[in-house]
N, C-alpha and C positions, 0 to 999 in steps of 0.2 A: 504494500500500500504506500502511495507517493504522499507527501506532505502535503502538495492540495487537495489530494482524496481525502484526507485525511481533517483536512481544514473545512471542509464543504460539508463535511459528517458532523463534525463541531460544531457548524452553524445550525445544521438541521436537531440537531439533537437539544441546543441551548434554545430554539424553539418550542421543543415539543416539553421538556423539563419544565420550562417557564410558564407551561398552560395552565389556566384554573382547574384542571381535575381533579379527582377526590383524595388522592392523599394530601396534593398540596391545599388544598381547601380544610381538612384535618390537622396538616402543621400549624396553618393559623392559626385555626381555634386552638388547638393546645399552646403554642407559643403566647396565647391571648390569657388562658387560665390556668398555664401549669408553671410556665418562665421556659425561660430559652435553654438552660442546660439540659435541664429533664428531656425536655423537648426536642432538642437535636440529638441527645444520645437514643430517643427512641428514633428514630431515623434509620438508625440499622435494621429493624425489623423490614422497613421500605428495599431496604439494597440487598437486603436477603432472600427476600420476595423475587426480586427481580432479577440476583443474580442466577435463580433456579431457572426463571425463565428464560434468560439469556444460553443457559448448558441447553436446555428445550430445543430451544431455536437452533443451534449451533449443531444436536444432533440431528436436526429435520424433522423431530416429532410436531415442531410445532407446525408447520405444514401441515401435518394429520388435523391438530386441532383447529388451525384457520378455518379445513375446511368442510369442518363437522359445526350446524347450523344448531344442533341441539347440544352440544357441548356449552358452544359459546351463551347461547338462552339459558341454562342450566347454572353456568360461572355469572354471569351478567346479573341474574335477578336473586343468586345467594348474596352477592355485594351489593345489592339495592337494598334488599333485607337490612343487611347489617345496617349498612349507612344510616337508617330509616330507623333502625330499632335506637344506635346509639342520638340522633336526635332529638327523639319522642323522649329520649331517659336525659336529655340535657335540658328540655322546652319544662319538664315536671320535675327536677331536680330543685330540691329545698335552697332558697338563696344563700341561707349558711353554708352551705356545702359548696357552695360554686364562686365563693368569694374568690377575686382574681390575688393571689399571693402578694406581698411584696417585695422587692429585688432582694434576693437570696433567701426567700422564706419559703421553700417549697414544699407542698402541700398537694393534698388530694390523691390521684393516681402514681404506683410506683413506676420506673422506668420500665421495667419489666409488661407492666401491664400497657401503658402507650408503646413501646416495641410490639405489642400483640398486636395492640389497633392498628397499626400501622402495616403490619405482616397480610392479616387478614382483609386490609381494605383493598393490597397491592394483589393479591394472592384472587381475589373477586371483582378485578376488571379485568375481562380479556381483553380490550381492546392494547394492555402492554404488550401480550405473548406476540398482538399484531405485527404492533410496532418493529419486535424484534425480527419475526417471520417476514415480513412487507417491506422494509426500512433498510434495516441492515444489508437484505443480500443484495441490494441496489449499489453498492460501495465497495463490492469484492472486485479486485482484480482478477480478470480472467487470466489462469494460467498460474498465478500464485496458489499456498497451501490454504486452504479457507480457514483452520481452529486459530492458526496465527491472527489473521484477521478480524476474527470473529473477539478477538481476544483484545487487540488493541482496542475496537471500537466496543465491548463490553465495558472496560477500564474505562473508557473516555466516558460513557454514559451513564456510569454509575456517579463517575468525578461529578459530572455536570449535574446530577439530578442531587447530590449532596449542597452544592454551591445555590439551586435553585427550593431546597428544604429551608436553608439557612436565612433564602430573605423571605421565605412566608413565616416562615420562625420571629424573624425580627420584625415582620412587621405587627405580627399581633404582639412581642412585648412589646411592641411602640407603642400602639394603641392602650394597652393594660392599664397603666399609672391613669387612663382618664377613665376608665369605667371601677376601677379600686372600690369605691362605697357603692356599686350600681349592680350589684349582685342579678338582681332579677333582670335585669336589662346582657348582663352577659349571658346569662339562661338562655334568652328571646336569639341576640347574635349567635352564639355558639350552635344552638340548637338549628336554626333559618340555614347555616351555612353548611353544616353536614348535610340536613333535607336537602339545598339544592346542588350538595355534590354527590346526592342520591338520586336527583333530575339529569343530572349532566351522566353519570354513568348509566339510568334508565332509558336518556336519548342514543345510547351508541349502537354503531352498527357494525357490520363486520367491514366496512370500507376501512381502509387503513389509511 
């Protein structure tokens, strides 16, 4: 792979990381009510997720799954689920319990348990495994070894979807310090933002 295949991949990829879908809509809200450490160490649950489907892809299974229409229905609307359930439990969440922390006071969910949400929301949108399957093989050099390949541009994608965790990360602690005493009003945001990164994964299709 040439440096400008290489750079073209970078751009397309610091695209697609940057989009509002539902994990990055997820690091908000947590970077909003949990602070940004917590919050970026669950992150790894996201790149673990994806580094599974990245091997997927690289074996050619994921091809099978692209293009199996009840797979993807079956992964599509157990993450819609999820999304759905942890919103309805942040919109009814007691305002004691949802108070946003203050800087180095952290509170509520362990890391361990946002690494799950995080696993589980990446893990139940197909449209990633697409990405990988559609996207990727678009940048292979003909005639090069493909895992090599596969390999740098898995690295660069993970690189870039951590760099693009980190500013939804910060942008909800930026916002945190102003909803501090507004508990029930972080309920309302937190809860609106998962539902519509429960829309945004119930709109997808198998186009990639």
């Amino acid at each position: 792979m040439t440096f400008d295949t290489w750079f073209v991949f970078l751009a397309a990829a610091v695209l697609i990381c940057l989009s509002p879908g539902a994990n990055n809509l997820l690091a908000l809200t947590n970077g909003l009510r949990f602070g940004a450490a917590p919050s970026l160490a669950a992150v790894g649950g996201r790149l673990a997720a994806f580094l599974v489907m990245i091997v997927i892809a690289a074996a050619g299974l994921g091809a099978v799954l692209a293009a199996s229409e009840l797979a993807f229905q079956i992964i599509k609307w157990a993450g819609v689920a999820y999304l759905v359930y942890l919103g309805l439990r942040a919109l009814m969440a007691p305002a004691a319990a949802s108070a946003v922390p203050a800087a180095g006071a952290g509170r509520g969910l362990s890391v361990a348990a946002l690494a799950r949400r995080e696993f589980l929301v990446a893990v139940g949108n197909p449209k990633a495994i697409l990405v990988f399957t559609a996207v990727f093989p678009q940048f292979l050099v003909p005639g090069e070894a493909a895992l090599p390949q596969f390999a740098v541009m898995g690295a660069t994608f993970l690189a870039t979807e951590c760099l693009a965790a980190f500013a939804y990360v910060l942008s909800g602690k930026i916002f945190a310090p102003l909803l501090r005493d507004r508990a029930a009003l972080v309920n309302r945001i937190t809860g609106g933002l998962l539902l519509a990164a429960a829309g945004l994964l119930a709109s997808a299709s198998r186009r990639a």
